[in-house]
N, C-alpha and C positions, 0 to 999 in steps of 0.2 A: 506224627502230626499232633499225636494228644500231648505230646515231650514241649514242642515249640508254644502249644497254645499254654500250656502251665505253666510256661517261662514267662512270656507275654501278659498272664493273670499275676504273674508273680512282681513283675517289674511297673506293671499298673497300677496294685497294691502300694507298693513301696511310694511310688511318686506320689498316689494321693494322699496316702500318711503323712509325706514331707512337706505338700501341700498346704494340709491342716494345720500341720507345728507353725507352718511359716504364717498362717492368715492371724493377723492379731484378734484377739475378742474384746471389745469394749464394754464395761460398764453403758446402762443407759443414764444419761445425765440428771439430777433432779435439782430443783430452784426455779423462783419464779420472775420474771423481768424486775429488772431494776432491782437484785440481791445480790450482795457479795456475801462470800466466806472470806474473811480475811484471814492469814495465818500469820501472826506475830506473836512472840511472845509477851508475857503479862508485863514485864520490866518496860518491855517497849512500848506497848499497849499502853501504858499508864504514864508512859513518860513524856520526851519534849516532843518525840517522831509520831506518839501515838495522838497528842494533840494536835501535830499538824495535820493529819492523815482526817481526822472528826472534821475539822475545819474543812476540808477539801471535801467529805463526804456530805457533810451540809451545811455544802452551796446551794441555796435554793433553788428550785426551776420556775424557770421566767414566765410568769403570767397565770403563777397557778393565782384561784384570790383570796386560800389560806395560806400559807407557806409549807410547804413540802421539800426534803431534801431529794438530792439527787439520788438516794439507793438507801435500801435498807437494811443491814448487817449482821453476822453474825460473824463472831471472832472466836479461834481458838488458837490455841500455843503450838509451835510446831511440831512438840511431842505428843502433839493427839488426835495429827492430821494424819488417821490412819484410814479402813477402806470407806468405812462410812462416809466423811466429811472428804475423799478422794472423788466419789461419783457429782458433788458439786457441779451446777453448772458455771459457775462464773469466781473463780479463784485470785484472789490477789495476795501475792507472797510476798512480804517485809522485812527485813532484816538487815543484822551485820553481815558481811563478808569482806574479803580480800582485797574489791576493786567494786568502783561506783558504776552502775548498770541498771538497766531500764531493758527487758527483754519479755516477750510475747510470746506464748505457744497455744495452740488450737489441738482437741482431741488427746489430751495425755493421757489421764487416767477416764475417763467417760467420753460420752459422745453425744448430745455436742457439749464441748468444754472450752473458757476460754482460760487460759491462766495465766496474769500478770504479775511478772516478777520485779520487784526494787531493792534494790542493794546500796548499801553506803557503808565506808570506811569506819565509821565514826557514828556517833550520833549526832554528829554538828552535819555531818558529810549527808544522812539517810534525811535528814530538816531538809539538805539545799536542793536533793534529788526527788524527794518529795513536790517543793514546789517550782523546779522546772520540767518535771513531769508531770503535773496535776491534768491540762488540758487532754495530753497523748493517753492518757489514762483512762479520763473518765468516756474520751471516745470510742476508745477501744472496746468497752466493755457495751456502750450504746451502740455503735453499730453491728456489733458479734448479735443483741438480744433485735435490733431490727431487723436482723439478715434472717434470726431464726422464726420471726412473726410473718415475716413475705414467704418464707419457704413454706407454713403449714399454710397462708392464704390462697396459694399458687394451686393444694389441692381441692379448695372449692370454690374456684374462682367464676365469673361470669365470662363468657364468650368474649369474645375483641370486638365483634358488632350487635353489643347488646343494648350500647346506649345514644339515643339520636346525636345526644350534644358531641360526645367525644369522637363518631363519627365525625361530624360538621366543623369542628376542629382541629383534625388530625391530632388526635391525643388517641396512646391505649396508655390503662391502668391497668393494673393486679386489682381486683377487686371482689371482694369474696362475696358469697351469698347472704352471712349475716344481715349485710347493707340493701333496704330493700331502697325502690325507686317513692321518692319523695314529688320532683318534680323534673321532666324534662321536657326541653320544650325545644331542644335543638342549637340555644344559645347558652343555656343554662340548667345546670346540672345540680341536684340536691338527691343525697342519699340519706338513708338515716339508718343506726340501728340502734334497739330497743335495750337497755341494760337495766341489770338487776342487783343486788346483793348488798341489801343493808341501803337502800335508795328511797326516799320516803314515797310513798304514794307507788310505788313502782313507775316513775312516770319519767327516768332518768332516759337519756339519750347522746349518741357519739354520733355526729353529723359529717359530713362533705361535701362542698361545692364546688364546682368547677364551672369557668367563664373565663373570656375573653373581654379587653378593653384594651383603646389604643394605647400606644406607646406614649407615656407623658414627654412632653418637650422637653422638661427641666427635669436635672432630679435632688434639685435643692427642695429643700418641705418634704422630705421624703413621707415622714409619719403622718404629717395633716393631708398628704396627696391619698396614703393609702388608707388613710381613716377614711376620707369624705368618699374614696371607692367603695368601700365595704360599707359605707352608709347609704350610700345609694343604690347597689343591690338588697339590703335588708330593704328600703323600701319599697321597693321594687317587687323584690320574689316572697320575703321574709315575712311574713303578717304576725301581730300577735293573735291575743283572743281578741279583742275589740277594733273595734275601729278607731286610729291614729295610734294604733301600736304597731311596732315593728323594731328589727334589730337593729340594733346601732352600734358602735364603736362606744366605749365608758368613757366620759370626759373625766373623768375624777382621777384615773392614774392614766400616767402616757405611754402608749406602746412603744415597746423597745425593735427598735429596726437594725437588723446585722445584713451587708453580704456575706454570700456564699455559692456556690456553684451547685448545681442541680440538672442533672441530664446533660452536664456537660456544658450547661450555660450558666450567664451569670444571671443571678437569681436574690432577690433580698426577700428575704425572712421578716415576720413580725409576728411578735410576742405582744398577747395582752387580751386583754378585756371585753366583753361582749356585754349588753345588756337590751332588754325591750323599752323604748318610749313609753313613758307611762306607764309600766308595769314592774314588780317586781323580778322580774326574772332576769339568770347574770351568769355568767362561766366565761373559762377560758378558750383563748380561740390561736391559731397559730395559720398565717399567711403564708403561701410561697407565691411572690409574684415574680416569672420567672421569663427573660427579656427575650423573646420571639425579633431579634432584628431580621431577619427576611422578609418575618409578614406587616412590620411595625405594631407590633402588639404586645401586649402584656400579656402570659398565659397564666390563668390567677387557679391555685387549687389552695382550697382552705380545709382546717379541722377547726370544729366546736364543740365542748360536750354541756349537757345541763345536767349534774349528777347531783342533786341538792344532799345537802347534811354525810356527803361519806368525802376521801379524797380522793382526785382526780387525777392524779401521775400519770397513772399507768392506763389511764382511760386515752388519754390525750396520747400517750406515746404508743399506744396498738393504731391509732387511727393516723396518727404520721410515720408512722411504716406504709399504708398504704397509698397517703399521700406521694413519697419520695420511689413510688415503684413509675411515676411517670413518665412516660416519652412522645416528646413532639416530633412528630413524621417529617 
């Protein structure tokens, strides 16, 4: 008996030894939303590939109201992309090779990691792959850093029946505790939360609204439809400090309106400007009016932030991760 159970201890040993060999161990990833490591060499870095690649990194984002590029960089040479600069969270790899390629990997060396690769023949070649890859790129890297903001939201999030309105309009959100209750009233939804760091007065703020309005007839005038909607919820919900203050749409620059799909539905986007009637106050704002035809409605969830004197990227992009976690029942 003690023969068989040795053998048994022995053969349980072994399998979980081989166990272990086989489970891989990840680095944990380090970087912060919206940063690349880029890994190109200095030749290329400095040359025609490296100036198209700057180009493409600052593209502005829409509606900031200082200009902000899309990511913020650090570059080293391939020969120094060793364990340090390996735990990266967000990797883009450049260069020559053999064959022109555009390819994607998730979890290599860290965890989470995303790492995109581009290749080109040539240096005429890595220019053209460059710029028909610019959009798959820069998405790629924006959804990877959204996916990982909803995933840590998910662990402090509010209940599914915690908020009158989104009960009353079959909406649930991911919605973390950060975001305390502003105003609900059953029709309308306003969260806020409170930011800090280099913010004047400490008096900064990343907002959310959520409401419902019919389904417009037309969807010619798109921008002045959905400006004069978000002006008349600011007058509405919105107040300033005084009386005949409130939020408005900016007349000075025009919001930029994209489709795009959202929970599955078609949904327009708008990019732009927020400010008070009469008062100084102003920041960016970002719409998703998202097309309810069953119930003929618009299901409208917006981000705003007021972060005076610092910049706003990544303000604006933690708070539309939360937006795009929506679903209409």
């Amino acid at each position: 008996m003690k023969k068989i159970l040795s053998t048994l201890l022995l053969v349980f040993l072994l399998i979980s030894c081989e166990s272990k060999k086989s489970q891989r161990v990840f680095l944990d990833s380090n970087g912060r939303m919206n940063h690349l490591l880029i890994v190109m060499n200095e030749s290329k870095w400095n040359g025609e590939s490296g100036n198209k690649l700057k180009d493409i990194i600052m593209t502005p984002v829409l509606g900031m109201p200082q200009e902000e590029n899309q990511f913020d960089v650090s570059q080293v040479p391939e020969y120094s992309f060793g364990k340090m600069f390996k735990a990266s969270r967000n990797v883009l790899m450049v260069g020559i090779d053999t064959v022109n390629s555009f390819n994607t990997e998730q979890n290599v060396y860290a965890k989470p990691q995303q790492i995109v690769k581009i290749t080109g023949t040539s240096d005429e070649a890595l220019v053209e792959m460059l710029e028909l890859y610019k959009e798959k790129m820069i998405s790629t890297f924006k959804n990877f850093d959204i996916e990982n903001i909803q995933r840590g939201h998910k662990k402090q999030a509010y209940g599914t029946k915690s908020f009158e309105t989104l009960n009353n309009l079959g909406i649930e959100m991911t919605i973390p505790k950060i975001f305390k209750k502003v105003d609900d009233t059953g029709e309308f939804l306003w969260l806020r939360q409170h930011l800090s760091g280099g913010i004047a007065k400490g008096d900064g703020t990343s907002n959310i609204l959520v409401y419902s309005v019919p389904m417009p007839k037309s969807k010619k005038g798109l921008v002045k439809t959905i400006s004069n909607m978000r002006d008349t919820i600011g007058k509405k919900y919105i107040p300033g400090r005084k009386e005949n203050m409130f939020m408005i749409t900016e007349k000075l620059v025009k919001p930029r309106v994209f489709k795009m799909t959202l929970d599955e539905k078609k949904c327009y986007a708008t990019f732009g400007k927020w400010e008070v009637l009469n008062d100084f106050m102003a920041g960016p704002f970002l719409n998703y009016a998202i097309e309810d035809v069953e119930n003929d409605r618009w299901v409208v969830v917006e981000a705003f932030t007021y972060a005076p004197s610092v910049d706003k990227r990544d303000f604006m992009f933690e708070v539309e991760a939360v937006l795009k976690t929506i679903h209409i029942k």
